[in-house]
C-alpha positions as CSV (number, residue, x, y, z in Angstrom):
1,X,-126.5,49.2,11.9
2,X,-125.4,46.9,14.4
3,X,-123.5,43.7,13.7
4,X,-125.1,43.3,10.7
5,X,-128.7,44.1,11.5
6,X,-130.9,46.6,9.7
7,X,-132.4,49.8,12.3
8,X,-135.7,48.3,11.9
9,X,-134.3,45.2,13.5
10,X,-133.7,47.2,16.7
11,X,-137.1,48.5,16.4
12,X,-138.5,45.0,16.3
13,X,-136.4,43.4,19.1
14,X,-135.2,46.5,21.1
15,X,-132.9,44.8,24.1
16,X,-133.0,41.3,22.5
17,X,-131.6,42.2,19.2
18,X,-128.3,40.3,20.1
19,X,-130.4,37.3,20.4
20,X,-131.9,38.0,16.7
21,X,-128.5,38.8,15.5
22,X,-127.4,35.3,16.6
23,X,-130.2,33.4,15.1
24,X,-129.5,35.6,11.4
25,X,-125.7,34.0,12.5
26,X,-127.1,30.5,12.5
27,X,-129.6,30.8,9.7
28,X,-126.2,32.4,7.7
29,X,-124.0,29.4,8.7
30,X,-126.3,26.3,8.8
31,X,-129.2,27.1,6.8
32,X,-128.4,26.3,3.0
33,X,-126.5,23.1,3.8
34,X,-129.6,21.6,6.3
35,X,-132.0,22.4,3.8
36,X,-133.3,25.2,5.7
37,X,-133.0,28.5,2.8
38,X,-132.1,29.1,-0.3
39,X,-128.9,30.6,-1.5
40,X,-130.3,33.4,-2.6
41,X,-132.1,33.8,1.1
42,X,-128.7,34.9,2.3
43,X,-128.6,38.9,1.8
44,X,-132.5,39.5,2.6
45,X,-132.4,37.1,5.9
46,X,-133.5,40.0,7.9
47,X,-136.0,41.7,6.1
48,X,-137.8,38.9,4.4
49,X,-137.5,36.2,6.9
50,X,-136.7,37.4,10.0
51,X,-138.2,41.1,10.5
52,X,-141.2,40.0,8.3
53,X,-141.6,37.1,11.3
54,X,-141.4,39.2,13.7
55,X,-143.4,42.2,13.2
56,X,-147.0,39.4,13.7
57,X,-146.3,40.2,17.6
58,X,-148.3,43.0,16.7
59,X,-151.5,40.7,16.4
60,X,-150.3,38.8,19.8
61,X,-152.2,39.6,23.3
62,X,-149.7,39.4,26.2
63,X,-149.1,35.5,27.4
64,X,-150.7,34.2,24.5
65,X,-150.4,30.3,23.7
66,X,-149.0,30.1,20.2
67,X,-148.3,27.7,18.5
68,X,-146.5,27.6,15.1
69,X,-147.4,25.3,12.1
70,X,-145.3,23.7,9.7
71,X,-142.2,25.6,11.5
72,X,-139.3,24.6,9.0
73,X,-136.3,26.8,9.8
74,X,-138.6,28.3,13.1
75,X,-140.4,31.3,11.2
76,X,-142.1,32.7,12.3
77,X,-141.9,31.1,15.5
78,X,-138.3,31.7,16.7
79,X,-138.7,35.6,15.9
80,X,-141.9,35.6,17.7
81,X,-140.0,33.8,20.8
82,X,-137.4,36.3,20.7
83,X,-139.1,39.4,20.3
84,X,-142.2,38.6,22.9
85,X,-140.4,36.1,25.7
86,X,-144.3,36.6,27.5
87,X,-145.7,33.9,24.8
88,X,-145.9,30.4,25.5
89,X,-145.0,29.0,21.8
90,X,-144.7,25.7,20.6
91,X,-143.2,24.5,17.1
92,X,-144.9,22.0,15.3
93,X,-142.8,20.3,12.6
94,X,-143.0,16.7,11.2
95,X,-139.3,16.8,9.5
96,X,-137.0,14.9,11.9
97,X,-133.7,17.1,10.6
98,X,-135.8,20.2,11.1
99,X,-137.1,19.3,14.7
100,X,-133.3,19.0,15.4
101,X,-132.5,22.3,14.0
102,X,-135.2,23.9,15.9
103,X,-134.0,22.2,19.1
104,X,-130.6,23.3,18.9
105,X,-131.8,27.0,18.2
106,X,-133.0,26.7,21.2
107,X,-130.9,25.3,23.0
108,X,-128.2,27.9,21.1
109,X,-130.2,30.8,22.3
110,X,-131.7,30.0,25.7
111,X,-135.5,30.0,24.7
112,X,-138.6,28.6,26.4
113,X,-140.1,26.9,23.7
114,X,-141.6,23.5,22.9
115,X,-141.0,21.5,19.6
116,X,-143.3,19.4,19.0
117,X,-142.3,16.6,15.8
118,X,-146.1,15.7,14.1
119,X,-148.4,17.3,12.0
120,X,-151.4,19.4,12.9
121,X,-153.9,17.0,11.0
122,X,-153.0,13.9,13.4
123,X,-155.2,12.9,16.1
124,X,-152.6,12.6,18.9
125,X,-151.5,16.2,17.8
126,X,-154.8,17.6,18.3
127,X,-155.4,16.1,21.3
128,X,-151.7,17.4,22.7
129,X,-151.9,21.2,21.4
130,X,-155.9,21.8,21.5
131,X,-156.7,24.8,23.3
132,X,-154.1,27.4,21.3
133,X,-154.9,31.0,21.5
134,X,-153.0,31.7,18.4
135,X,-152.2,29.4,15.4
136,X,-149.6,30.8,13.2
137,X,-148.5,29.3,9.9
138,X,-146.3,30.6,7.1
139,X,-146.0,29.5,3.6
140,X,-147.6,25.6,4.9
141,X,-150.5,25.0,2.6
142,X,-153.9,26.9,1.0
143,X,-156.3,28.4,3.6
144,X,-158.4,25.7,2.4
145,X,-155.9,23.2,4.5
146,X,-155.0,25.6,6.8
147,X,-158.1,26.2,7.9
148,X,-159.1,22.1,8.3
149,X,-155.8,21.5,9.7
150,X,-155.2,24.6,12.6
151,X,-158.6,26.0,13.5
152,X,-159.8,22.8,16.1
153,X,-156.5,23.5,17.6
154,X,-157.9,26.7,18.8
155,X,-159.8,27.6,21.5
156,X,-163.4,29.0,20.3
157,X,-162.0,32.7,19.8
158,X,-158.4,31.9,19.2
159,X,-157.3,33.3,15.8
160,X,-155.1,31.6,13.0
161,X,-152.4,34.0,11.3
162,X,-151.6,33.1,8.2
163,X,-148.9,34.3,6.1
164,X,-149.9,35.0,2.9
165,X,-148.6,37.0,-0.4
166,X,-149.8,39.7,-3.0
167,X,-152.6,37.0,-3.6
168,X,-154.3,36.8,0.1
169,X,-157.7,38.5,-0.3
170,X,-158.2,35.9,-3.7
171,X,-157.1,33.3,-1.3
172,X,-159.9,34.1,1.0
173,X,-162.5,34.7,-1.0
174,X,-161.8,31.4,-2.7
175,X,-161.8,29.1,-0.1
176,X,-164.3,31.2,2.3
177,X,-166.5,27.9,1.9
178,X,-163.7,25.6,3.4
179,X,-162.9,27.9,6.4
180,X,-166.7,27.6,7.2
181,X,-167.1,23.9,7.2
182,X,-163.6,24.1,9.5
183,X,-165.4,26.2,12.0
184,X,-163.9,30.0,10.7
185,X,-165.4,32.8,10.7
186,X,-165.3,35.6,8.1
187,X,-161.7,36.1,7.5
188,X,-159.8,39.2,7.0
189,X,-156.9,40.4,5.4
190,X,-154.5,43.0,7.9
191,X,-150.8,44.3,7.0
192,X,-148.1,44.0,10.0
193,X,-144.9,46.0,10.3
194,X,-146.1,49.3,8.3
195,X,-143.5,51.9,9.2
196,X,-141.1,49.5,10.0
197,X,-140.4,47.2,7.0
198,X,-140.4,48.1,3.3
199,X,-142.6,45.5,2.6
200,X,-145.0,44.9,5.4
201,X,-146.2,41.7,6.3
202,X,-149.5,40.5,5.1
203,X,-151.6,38.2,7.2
204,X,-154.7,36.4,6.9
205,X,-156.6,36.6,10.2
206,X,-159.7,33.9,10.5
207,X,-161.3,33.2,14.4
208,X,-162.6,30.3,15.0
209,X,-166.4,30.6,15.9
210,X,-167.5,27.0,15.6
211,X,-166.8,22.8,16.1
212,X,-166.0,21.2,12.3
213,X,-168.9,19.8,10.7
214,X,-167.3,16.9,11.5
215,X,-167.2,17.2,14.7
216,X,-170.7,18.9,15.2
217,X,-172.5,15.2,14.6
218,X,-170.4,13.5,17.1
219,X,-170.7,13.3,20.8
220,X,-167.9,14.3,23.2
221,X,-167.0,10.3,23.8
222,X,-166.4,9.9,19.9
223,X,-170.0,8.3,18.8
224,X,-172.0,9.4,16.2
225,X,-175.0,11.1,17.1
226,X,-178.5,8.9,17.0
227,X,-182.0,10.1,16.8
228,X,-182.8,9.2,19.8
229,X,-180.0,11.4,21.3
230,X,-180.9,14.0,18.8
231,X,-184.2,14.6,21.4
232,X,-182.4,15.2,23.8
């Protein structure tokens, strides 16, 4: 144990544990009072919220562009940023309180990462953050709105990495349709952290392999397709 941390957490973070310690500090101090976590968050910090973060580096190719959905508290973003400084992340969060949190974190902790105050689903978003290898996005929504809101912020190839519970594979199945229309492909289900945490980590992985439906009737200046362009 060190300061606190679990073994795995040295696993996870090797030479920048100190840096996860201090974030568990923060999360400890500020959390409950800035909305942030639950009180009963407290004694599981590091194996529910921050090792179970960090262990999706394992999906992550070496200077990927990441950006992080829905960030809240900055899982798993802030975890990701600590354990793989080659990533380019961004936080994407449309609470005003929690964007302040996030800046201060890191500011706190001397990280290179963006935030980013808006949703994925708005227009100027999308046009700011397009282009994302990796979308990541933990407890935010269904995949049904996962998949309409983060796949056209991928590139065609990039992957979203959603979080998901005991219940994924339903999940998937059910709204297998939705991620379609969004431009998905066939999703899969893949466990992160095995060997490491008690619980592993399990993620729904779905590439994008197509424009939105939406999108495929519209030209790149915004019009709607006509016949006539149609022969073409």
């Amino acid at each position: 144990m060190t300061g606190g941390a679990p073994e795995a957490a040295r696993v996870v973070f090797g030479a920048r544990l100190e840096l996860a310690e201090r974030f568990a500090d923060l999360l400890r101090e500020h959390g409950i009072e800035r909305g942030l976590i639950g009180p009963r968050e407290l004694d599981r910090l590091w194996e529910r919220h921050l090792l179970n973060s960090a262990v999706l580096a394992e999906l992550l190719p070496p200077n990927s562009r990441v950006l992080d959905v829905g960030s809240g508290a900055g899982l798993p973003g802030i975890p990701l940023a600590i354990a793989r400084p080659d990533l380019t992340l961004t936080l994407l969060e449309p609470m005003a309180r929690r964007v302040t949190w996030l800046q201060e974190v890191i500011t706190e902790l001397a990280l290179t990462v963006e935030v980013v105050r808006g949703r994925a689903e708005e227009g100027p978003v999308r046009e700011r953050l397009a282009g994302q290898d990796i979308v990541t996005a933990r407890a935010v929504a269904p995949m049904e709105r996962l998949a309409k809101w983060c796949l056209p912020l991928l590139r065609p190839g990039g992957r979203l990495l959603a979080m998901k519970g005991a219940s994924a594979a339903e999940e998937l199945e059910r709204d297998a349709a939705a991620i379609s229309a969004a431009g998905g492909g066939r999703g899969e289900v893949v466990s992160c952290g095995g060997g490491v945490l008690e619980v592993p980590t399990t993620v729904v992985v779905v590439k994008r392999v197509a424009a939105t439906r939406s999108a495929a009737g519209r030209r790149r200046d915004g019009g709607r397709r006509t016949r006539k362009d149609r022969g073409r």
